[in-house]
LUMKEMAR-911198 format. One record per residue: x negated, y, z of N, C-alpha, C, CB in turn; chain; residue number from 0; residue in one letter. Coordinates in pm, 1 decimal. Glycine has a CB too. Layout:
# residues N
+----------+----------+----------+----------+----------+----------+----------+----------+----------+----------+----------+----------+---+-----+---+
!     n_px !     n_py !     n_pz !    ca_px !    ca_py !    ca_pz !     c_px !     c_py !     c_pz !    cb_px !    cb_py !    cb_pz ! c !   k ! r !
+----------+----------+----------+----------+----------+----------+----------+----------+----------+----------+----------+----------+---+-----+---+
!        X !        Y !        Z !        X !        Y !        Z !        X !        Y !        Z !        X !        Y !        Z ! A ! NUM ! A !
...
+----------+----------+----------+----------+----------+----------+----------+----------+----------+----------+----------+----------+---+-----+---+
END
This chain:
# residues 66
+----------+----------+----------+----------+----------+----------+----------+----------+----------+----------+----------+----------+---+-----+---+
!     n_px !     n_py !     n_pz !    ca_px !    ca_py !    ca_pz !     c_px !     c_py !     c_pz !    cb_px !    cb_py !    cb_pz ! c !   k ! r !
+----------+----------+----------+----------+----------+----------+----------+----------+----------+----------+----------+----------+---+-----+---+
!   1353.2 !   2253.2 !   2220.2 !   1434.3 !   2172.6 !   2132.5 !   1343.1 !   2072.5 !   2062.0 !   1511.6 !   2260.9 !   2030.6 ! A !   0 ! X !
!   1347.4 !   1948.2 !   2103.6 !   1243.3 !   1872.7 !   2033.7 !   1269.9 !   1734.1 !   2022.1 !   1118.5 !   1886.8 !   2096.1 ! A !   1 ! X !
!   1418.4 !   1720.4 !   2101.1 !   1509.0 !   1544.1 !   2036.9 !   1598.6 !   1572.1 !   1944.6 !   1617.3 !   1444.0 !   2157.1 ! A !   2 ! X !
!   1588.5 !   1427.1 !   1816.7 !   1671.5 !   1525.3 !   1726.6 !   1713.0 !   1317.8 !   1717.6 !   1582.2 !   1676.0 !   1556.2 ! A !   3 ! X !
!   1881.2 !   1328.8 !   1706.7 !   1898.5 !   1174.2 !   1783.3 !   2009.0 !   1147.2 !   1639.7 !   1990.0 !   1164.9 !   2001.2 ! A !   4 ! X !
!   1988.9 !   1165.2 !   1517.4 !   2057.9 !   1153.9 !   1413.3 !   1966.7 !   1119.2 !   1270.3 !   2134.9 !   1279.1 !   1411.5 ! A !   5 ! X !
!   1958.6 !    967.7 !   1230.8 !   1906.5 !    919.5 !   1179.5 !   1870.0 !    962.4 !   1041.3 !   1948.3 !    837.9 !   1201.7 ! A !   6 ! X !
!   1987.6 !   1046.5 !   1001.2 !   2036.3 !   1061.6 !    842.7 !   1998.3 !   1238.5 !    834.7 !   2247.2 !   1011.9 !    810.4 ! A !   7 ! X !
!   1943.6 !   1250.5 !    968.9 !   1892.3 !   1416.6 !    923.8 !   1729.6 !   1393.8 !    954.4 !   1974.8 !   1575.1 !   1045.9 ! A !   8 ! X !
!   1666.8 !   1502.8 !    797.2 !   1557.2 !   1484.9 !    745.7 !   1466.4 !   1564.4 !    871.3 !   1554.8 !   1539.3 !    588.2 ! A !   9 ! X !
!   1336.2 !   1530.9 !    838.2 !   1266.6 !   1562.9 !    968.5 !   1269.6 !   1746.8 !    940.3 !   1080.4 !   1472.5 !    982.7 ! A !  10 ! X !
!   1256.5 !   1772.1 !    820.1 !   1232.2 !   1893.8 !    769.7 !   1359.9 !   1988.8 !    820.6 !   1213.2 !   1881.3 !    609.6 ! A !  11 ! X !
!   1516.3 !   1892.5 !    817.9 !   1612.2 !   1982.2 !    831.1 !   1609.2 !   2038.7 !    985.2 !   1744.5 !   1916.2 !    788.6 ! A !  12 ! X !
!   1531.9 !   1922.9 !   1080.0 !   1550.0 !   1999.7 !   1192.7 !   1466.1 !   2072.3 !   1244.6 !   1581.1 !   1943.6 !   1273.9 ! A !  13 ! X !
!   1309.9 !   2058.2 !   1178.3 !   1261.6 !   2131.9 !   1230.3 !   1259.1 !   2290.8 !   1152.8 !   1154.1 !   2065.3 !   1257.9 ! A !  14 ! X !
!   1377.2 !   2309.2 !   1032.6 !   1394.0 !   2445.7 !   1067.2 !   1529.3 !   2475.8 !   1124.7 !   1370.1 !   2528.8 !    951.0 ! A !  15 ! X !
!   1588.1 !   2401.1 !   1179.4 !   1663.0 !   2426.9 !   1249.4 !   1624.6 !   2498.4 !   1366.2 !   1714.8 !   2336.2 !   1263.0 ! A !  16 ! X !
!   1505.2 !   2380.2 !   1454.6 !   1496.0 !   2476.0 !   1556.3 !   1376.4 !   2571.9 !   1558.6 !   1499.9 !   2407.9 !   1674.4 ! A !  17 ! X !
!   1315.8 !   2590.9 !   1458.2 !   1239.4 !   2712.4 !   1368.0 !   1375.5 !   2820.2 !   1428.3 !   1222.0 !   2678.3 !   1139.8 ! A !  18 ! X !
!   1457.1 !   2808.5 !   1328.3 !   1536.4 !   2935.5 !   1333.6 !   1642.7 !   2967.9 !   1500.0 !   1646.1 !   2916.4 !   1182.8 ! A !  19 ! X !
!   1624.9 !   2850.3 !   1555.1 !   1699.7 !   2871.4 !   1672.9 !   1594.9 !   2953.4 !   1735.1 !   1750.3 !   2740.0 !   1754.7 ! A !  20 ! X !
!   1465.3 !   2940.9 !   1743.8 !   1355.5 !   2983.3 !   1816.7 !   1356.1 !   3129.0 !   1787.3 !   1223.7 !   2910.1 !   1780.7 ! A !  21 ! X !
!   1415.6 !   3191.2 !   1668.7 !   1365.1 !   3356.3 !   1607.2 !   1488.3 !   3355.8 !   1634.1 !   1295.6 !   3414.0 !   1439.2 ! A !  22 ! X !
!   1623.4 !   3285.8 !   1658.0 !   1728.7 !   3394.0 !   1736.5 !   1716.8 !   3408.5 !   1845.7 !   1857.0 !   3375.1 !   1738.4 ! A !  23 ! X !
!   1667.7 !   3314.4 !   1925.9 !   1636.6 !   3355.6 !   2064.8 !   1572.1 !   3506.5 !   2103.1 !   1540.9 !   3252.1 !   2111.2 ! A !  24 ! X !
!   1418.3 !   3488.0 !   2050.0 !   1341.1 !   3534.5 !   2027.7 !   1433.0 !   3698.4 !   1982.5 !   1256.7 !   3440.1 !   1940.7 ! A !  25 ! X !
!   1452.7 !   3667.6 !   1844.1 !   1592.8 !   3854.9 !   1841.3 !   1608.3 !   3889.3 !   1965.8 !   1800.5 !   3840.8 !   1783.5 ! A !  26 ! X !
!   1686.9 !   3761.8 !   2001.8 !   1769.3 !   3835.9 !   2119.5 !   1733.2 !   3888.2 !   2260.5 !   1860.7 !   3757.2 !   2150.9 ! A !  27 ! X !
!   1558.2 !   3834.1 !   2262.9 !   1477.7 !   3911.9 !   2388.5 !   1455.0 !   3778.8 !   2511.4 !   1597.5 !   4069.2 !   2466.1 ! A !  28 ! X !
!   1486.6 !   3697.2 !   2461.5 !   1409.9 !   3495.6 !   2567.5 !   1293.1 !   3509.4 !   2459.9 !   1547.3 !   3253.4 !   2542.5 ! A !  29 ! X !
!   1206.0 !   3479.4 !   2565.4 !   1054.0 !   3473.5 !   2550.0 !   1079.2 !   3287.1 !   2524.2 !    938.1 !   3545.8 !   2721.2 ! A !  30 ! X !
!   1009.8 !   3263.4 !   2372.1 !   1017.9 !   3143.1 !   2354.0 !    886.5 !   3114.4 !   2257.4 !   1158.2 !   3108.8 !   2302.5 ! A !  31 ! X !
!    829.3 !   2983.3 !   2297.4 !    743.9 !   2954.3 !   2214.8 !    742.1 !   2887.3 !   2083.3 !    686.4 !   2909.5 !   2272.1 ! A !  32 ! X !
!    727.7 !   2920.5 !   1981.8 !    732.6 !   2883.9 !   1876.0 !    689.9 !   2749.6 !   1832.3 !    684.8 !   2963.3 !   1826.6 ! A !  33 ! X !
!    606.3 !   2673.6 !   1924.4 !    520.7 !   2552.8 !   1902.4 !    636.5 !   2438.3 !   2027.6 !    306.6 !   2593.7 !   1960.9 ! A !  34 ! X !
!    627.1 !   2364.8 !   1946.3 !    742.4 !   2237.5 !   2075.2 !    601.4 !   2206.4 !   2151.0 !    851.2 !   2025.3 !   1982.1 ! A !  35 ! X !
!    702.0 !   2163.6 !   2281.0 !    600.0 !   2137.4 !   2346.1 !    544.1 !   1942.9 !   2328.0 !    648.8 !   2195.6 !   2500.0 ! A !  36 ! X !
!    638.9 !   1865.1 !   2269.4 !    616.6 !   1737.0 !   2221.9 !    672.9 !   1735.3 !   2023.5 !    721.0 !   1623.8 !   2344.5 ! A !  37 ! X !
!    662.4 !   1682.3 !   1997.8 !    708.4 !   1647.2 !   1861.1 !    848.5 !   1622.9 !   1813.6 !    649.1 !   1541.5 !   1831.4 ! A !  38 ! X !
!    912.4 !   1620.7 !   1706.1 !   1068.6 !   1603.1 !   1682.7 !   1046.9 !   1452.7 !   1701.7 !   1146.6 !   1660.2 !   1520.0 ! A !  39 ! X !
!   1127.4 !   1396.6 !   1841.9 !   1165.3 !   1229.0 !   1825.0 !   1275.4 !   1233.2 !   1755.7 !   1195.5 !   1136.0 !   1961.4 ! A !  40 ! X !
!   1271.4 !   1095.8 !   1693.7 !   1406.8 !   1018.9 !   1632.7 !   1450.4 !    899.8 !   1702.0 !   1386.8 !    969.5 !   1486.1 ! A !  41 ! X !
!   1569.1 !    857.9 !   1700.3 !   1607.7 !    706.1 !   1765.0 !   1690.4 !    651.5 !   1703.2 !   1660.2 !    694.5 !   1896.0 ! A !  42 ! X !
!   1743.3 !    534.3 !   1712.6 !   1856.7 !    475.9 !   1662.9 !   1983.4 !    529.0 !   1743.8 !   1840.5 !    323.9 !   1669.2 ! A !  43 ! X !
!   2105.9 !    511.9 !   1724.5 !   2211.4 !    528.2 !   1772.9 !   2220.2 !    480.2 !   1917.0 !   2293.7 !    477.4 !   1692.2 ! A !  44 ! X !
!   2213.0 !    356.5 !   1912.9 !   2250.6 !    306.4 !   2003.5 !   2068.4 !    262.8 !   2095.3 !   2366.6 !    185.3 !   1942.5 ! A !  45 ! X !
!   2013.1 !    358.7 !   2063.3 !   1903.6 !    393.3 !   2129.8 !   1874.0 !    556.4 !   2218.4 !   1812.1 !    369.7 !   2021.7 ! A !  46 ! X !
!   1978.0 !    551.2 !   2257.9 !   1960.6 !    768.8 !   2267.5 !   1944.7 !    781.4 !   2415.3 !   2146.0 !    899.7 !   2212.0 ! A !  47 ! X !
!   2016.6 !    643.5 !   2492.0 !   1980.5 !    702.0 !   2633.6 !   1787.7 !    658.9 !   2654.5 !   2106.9 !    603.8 !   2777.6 ! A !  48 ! X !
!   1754.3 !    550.7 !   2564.9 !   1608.9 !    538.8 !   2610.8 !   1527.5 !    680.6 !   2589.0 !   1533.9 !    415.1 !   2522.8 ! A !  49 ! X !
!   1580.2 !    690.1 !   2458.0 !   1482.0 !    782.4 !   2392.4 !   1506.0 !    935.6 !   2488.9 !   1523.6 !    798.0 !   2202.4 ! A !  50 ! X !
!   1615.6 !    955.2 !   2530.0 !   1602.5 !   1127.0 !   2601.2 !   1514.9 !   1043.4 !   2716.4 !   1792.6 !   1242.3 !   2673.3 ! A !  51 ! X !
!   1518.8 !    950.4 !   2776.2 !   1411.9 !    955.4 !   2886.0 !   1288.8 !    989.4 !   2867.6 !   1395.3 !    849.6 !   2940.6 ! A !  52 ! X !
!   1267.1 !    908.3 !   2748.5 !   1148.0 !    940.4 !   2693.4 !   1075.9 !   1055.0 !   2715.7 !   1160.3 !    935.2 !   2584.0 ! A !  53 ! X !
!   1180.2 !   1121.6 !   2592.2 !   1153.4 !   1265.8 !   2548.9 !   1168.8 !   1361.7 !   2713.5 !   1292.5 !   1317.6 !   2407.4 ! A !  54 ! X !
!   1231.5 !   1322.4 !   2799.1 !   1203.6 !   1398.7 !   2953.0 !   1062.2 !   1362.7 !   2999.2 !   1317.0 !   1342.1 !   3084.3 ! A !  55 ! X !
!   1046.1 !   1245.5 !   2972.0 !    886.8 !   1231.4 !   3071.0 !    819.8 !   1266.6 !   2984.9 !    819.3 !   1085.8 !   3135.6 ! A !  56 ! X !
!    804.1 !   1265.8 !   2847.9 !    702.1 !   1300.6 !   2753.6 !    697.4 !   1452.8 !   2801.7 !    740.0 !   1269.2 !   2584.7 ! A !  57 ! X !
!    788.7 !   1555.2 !   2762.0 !    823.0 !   1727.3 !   2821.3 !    768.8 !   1709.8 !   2997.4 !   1054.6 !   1780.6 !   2810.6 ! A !  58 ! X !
!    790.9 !   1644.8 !   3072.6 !    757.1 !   1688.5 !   3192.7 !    602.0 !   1659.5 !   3182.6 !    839.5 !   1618.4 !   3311.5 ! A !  59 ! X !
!    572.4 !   1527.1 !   3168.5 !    385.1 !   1505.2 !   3177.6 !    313.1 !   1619.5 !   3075.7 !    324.7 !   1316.1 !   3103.9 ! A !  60 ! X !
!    365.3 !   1683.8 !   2991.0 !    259.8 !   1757.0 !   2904.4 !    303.3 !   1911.7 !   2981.4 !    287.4 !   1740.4 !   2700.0 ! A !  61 ! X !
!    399.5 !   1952.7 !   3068.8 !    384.1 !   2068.8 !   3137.4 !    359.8 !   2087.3 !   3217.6 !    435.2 !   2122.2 !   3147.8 ! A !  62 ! X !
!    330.6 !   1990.5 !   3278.9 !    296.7 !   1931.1 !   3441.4 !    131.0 !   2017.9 !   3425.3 !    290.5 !   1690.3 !   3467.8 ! A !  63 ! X !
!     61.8 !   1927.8 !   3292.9 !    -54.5 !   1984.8 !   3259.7 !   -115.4 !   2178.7 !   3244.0 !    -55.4 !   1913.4 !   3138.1 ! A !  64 ! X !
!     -6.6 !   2221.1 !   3240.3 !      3.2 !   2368.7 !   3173.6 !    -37.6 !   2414.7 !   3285.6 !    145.1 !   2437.1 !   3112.9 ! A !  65 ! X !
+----------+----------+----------+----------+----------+----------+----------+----------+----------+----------+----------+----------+---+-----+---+
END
């Protein structure tokens, strides 16, 4: 979880958002890593199809590496 495509939410709100999405997973027995594997992006509205590309090649080139 690491695109967050809503201008008016604080960087803080989402990243415990998916803080806490990560420890329900996690409860529930999915092996998940606690660390994103890129950073929380932001975009404009009418910027969301660039930015998930983005955020896909950014996630694929840094696991490609793993």
């Amino acid at each position: 979880m690491n695109g967050i495509f809503q201008r008016s939410v604080q960087e803080s709100t989402a990243q415990g958002f998916c803080q806490e999405l990560v420890q329900m997973c996690q409860i529930s027995g999915i092996e998940f890593d606690r660390d994103p594997v890129i950073p929380i992006y932001s975009a404009r509205p009418d910027q969301v199809n660039k930015a998930l590309k983005y955020v896909y090649h950014a996630a694929a080139n840094k696991l490609e590496g793993k």
